[in-house]
TORPA-4810 file (N, C-alpha, C, O; in nm, 3 decimals):
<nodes>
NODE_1_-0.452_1.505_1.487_-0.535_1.488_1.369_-0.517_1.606_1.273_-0.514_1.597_1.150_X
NODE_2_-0.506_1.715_1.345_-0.509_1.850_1.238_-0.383_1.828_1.188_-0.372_1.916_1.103_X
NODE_3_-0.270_1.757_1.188_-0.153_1.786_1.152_-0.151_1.653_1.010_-0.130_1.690_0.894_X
NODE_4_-0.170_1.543_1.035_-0.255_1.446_0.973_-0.332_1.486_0.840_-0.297_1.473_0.723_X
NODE_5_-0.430_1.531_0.885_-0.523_1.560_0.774_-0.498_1.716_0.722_-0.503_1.715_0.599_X
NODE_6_-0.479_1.820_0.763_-0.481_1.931_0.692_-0.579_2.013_0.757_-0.553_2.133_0.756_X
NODE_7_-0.715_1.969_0.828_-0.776_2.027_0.906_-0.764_2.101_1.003_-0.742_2.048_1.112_X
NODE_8_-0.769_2.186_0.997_-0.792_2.334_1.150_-0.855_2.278_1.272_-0.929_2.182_1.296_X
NODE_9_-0.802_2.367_1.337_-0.893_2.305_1.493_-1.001_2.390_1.508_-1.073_2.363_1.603_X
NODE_10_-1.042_2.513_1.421_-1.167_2.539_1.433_-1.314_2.451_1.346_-1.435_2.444_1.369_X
NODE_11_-1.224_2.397_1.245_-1.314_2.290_1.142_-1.378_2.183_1.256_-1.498_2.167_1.282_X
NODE_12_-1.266_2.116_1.314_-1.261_1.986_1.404_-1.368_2.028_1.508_-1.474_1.966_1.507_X
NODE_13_-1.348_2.134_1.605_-1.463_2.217_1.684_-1.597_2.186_1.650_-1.689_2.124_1.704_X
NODE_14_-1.577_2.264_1.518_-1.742_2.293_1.495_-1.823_2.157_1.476_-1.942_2.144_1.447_X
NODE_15_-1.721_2.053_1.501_-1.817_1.909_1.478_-1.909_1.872_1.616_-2.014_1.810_1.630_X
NODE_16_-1.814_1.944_1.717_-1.924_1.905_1.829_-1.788_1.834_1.948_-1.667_1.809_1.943_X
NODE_17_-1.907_1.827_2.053_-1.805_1.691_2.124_-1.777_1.637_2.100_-1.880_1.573_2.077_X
NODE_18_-1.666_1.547_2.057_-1.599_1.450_2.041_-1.472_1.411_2.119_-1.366_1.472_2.133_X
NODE_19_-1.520_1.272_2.173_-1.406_1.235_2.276_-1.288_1.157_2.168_-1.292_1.141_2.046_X
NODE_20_-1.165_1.111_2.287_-1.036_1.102_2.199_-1.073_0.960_2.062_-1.025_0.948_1.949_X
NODE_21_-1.178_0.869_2.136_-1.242_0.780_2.039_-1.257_0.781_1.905_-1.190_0.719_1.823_X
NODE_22_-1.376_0.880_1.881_-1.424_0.923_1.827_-1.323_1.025_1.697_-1.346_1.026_1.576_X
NODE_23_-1.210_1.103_1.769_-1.182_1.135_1.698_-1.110_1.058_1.604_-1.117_1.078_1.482_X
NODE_24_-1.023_0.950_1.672_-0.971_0.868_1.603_-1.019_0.756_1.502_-0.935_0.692_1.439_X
NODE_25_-1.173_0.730_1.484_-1.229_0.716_1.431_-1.232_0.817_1.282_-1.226_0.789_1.162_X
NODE_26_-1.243_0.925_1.347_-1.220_1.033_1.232_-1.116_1.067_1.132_-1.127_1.108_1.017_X
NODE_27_-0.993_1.033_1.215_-0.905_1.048_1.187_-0.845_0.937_1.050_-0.774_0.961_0.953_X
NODE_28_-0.905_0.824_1.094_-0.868_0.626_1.051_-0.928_0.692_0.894_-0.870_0.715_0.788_X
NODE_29_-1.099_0.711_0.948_-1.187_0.722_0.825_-1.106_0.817_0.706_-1.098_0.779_0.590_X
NODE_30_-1.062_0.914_0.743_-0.993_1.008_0.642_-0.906_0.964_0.613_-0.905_0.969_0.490_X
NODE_31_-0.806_0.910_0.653_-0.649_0.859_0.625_-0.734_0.724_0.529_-0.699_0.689_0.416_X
NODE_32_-0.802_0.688_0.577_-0.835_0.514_0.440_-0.918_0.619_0.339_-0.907_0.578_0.224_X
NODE_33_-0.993_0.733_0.346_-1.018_0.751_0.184_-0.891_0.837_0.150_-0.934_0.887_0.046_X
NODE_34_-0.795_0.876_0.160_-0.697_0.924_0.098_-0.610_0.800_0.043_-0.533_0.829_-0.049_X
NODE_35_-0.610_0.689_0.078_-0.513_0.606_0.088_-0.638_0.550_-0.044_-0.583_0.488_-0.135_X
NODE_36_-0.786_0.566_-0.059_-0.847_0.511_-0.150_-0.818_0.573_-0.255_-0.795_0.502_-0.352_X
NODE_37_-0.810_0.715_-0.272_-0.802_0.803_-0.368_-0.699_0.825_-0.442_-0.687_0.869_-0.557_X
NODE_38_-0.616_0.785_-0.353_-0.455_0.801_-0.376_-0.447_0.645_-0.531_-0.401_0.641_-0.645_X
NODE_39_-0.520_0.547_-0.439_-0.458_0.408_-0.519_-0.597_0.423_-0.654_-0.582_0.381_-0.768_X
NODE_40_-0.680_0.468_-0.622_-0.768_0.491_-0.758_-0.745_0.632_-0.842_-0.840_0.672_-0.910_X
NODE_41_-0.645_0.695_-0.841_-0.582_0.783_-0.902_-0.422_0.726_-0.983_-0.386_0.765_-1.094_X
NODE_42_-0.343_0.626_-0.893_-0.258_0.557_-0.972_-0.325_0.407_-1.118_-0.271_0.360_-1.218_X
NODE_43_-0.467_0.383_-1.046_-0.489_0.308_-1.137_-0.554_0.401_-1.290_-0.529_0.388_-1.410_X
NODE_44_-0.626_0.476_-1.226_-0.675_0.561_-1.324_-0.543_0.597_-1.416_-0.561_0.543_-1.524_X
NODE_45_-0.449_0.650_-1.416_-0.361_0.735_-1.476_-0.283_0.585_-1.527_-0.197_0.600_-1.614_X
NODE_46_-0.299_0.499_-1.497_-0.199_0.334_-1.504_-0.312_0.332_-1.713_-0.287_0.335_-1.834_X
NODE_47_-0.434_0.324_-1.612_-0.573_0.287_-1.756_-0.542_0.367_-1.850_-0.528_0.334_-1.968_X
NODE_48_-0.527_0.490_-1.800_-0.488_0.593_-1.938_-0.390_0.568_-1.985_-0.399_0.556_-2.107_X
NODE_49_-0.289_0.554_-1.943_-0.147_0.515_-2.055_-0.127_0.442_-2.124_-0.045_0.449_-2.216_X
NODE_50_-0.225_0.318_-2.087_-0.191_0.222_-2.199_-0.213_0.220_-2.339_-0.180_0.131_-2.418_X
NODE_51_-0.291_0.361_-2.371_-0.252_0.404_-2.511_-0.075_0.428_-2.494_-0.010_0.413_-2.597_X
NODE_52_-0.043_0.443_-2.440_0.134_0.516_-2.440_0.190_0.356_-2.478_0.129_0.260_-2.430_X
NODE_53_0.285_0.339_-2.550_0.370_0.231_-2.578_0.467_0.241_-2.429_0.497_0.344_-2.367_X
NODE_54_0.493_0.135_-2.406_0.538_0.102_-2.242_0.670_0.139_-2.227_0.703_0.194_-2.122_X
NODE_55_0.750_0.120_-2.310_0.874_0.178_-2.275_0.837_0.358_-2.308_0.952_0.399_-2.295_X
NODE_56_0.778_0.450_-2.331_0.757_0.565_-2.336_0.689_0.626_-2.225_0.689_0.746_-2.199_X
NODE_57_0.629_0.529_-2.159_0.501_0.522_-2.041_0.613_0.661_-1.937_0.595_0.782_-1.923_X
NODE_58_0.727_0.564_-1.881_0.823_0.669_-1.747_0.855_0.808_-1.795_0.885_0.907_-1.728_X
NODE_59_0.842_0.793_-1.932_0.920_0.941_-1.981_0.780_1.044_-1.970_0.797_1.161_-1.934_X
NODE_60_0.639_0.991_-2.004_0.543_1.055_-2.006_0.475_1.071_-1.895_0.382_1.151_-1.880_X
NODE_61_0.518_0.995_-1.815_0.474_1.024_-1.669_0.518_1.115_-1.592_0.456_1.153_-1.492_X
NODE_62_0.681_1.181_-1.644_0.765_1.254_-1.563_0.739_1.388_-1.584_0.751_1.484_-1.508_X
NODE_63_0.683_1.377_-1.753_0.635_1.492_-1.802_0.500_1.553_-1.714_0.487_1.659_-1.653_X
NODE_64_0.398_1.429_-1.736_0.299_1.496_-1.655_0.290_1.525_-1.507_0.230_1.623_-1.463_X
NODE_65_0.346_1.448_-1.441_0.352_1.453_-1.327_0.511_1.506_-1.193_0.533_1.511_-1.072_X
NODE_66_0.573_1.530_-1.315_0.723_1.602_-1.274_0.804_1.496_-1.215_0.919_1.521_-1.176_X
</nodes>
């Protein structure tokens, strides 16, 4: 999980007991809001461009986002 998420194994600790269940529970829960954040960050930035004329859209995306 720490390798996964970015979390330390002293973070993970301080939650308490947690059996292998549980963590994987933990683990699911974090991986689906990144996977939420991730796809409501492409729509967000999708909403904003459409001021951008569409063929200009890839060139301004590369800019902002490299």
């Amino acid at each position: 999980m720490c390798r996964e998420t970015g979390i330390d194994r002293a973070t993970i600790a301080g939650l308490g007991d947690l059996d292998v269940d549980d963590i994987d529970r933990l683990r699911e829960a974090f991986l689906a809001a990144q996977r939420k954040r991730d796809a409501d960050l492409t729509a967000a930035t999708e909403d904003g461009l459409r001021v951008v004329p569409r063929l200009l859209r890839p060139a301004i995306k590369k800019i902002l986002f490299g």
